[in-house]
Every structure is written in C-alpha cells, then in structure tokens.
N, C-alpha and C positions, 0 to 999 in steps of 0.2 A: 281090360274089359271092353268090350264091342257096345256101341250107342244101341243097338240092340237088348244086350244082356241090362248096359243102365235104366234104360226104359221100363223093363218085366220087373226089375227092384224095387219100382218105384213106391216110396213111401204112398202115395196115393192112391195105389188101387187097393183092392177092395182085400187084398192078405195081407196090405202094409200099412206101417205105424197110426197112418191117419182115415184107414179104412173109408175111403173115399168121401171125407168128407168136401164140402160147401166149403167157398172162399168166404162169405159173411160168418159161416161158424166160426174161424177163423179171426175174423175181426173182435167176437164175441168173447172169444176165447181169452185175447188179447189185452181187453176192457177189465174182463173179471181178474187177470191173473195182477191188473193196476189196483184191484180195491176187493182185496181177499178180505175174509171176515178173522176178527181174532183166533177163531180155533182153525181154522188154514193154513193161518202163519203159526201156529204151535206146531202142529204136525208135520209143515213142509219142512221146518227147523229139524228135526229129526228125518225126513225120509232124501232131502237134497242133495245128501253124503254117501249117496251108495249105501242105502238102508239094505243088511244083509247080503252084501255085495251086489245090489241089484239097482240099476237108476230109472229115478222114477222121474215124470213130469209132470207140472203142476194144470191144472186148466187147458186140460190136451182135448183137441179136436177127437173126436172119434166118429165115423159116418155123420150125423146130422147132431152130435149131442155131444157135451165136452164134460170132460171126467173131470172132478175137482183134482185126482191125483190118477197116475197110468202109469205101470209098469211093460212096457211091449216084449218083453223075454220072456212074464208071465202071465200076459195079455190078464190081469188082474186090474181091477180099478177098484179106485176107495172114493167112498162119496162122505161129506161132512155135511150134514143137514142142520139148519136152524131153524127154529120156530115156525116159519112160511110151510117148512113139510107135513107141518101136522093138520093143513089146510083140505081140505076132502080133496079140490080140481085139480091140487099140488100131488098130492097121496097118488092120484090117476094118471098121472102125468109120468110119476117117477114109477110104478108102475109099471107100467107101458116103456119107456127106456129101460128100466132092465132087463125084461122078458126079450125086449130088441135086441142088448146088447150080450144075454145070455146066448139067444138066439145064433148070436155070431160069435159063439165060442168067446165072452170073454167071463171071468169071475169078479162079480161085485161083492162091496161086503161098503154097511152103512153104519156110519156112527155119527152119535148129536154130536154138536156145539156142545153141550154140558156134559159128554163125556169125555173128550178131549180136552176140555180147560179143567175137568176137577178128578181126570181120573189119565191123564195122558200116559203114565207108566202100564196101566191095563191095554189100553189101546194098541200100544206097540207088544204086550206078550200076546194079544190075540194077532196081530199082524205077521208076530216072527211066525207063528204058527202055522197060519194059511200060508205064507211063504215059502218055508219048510217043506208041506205038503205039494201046493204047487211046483216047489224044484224037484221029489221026487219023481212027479207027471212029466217034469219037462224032458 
C-alpha cells in the first residue's frame, strides 16, 4: 500500500474510526475509560468478546464526543446513562450529540445504569436485535 493510499485510510478523517476527532477528546476518553461507572463494566464484560461477531470499543473518540461503547463496522454506539442524564443541561447536551452523531450516519440506542445492573439479559436481547438489523444494512 503507497503512503498515499495509508494517508486517505486514515482512521482520522472524517469516514474513519475516530471521525476526526480532537486530541484532548482523546485524552478525555482515556480518563473515563480509567474510572467507568458499574453498569460500563457490566456491559463491556459482555460486548469485549466480539459481542455477535462484531468488536466494539469502550470510551471511543468519535468527532468531538466519546461513545461510552462503538462499533465501527456498524457505526452503531450504545450510551449507558446515570442519574446526571435526567439533569434538563445534560438532557440538551445529549441531545444535541445525538442529532450530531445521527447526522453523521451513526445509530445510537440509550440505556440507564438501572437497566443494565437489574435487567442486563434484556439489554443484550435488545442489542442482538439492532445488531441483527444493522448487519442486514451492512
């Protein structure tokens, strides 16, 4: 492959993995994926493994905003919210990132803290599902 062809690959621009984002996103990213919240680490425990043949990352950069979880084969993100989301500035915030990140073709889908700690077998039959879905688009 020609330093050329590497270059147009590159995870960094704006149709790859990290959709251009910012190097302090980046750092951000980094920070949170040190001090994930309990239903984070229940979830990741299940999707780390090639959840339905597909690898996901945890606290991924994505243009200016970092996905608690990203799949880049089905440009799919899963967000895990805790109690701060039920905040109206937070409500607007999230929001506004998803309309962004729908915007750029990617598929969100949100689930609490409280339903991943007291219902985590539901969460993953709704996830095979969009997945599913998503792999017939792909």
């Amino acid at each position: 492959m020609s330093e050329e062809q590497k270059i147009n690959k590159s995870p960094f621009k704006k149709e790859g993995m990290f959709s251009e984002a910012h190097p302090l996103v980046f750092e951000m990213a980094r920070n949170l994926r040190k001090n994930m919240t309990h239903a984070e680490m229940i979830l990741w425990g299940y999707l780390k493994n090639n959840f339905e043949g597909y690898r996901f990352r945890r606290q991924h950069p994505v243009n200016m905003y970092i996905a608690d979880f990203y799949c880049h084969k089905l440009k799919l993100i899963i967000e895990v919210d805790g109690s701060i989301h039920y905040r109206d500035d937070v409500k607007e915030n999230d929001i506004k990132k998803e309309n962004d990140l729908k915007d750029m073709g990617y598929t969100i889908i949100r689930f609490s803290n409280d339903e991943v700690g007291k219902s985590a077998n539901r969460v993953l039959e709704q996830l095979r599902i969009i997945v599913a879905q998503l792999k017939k688009q792909d």
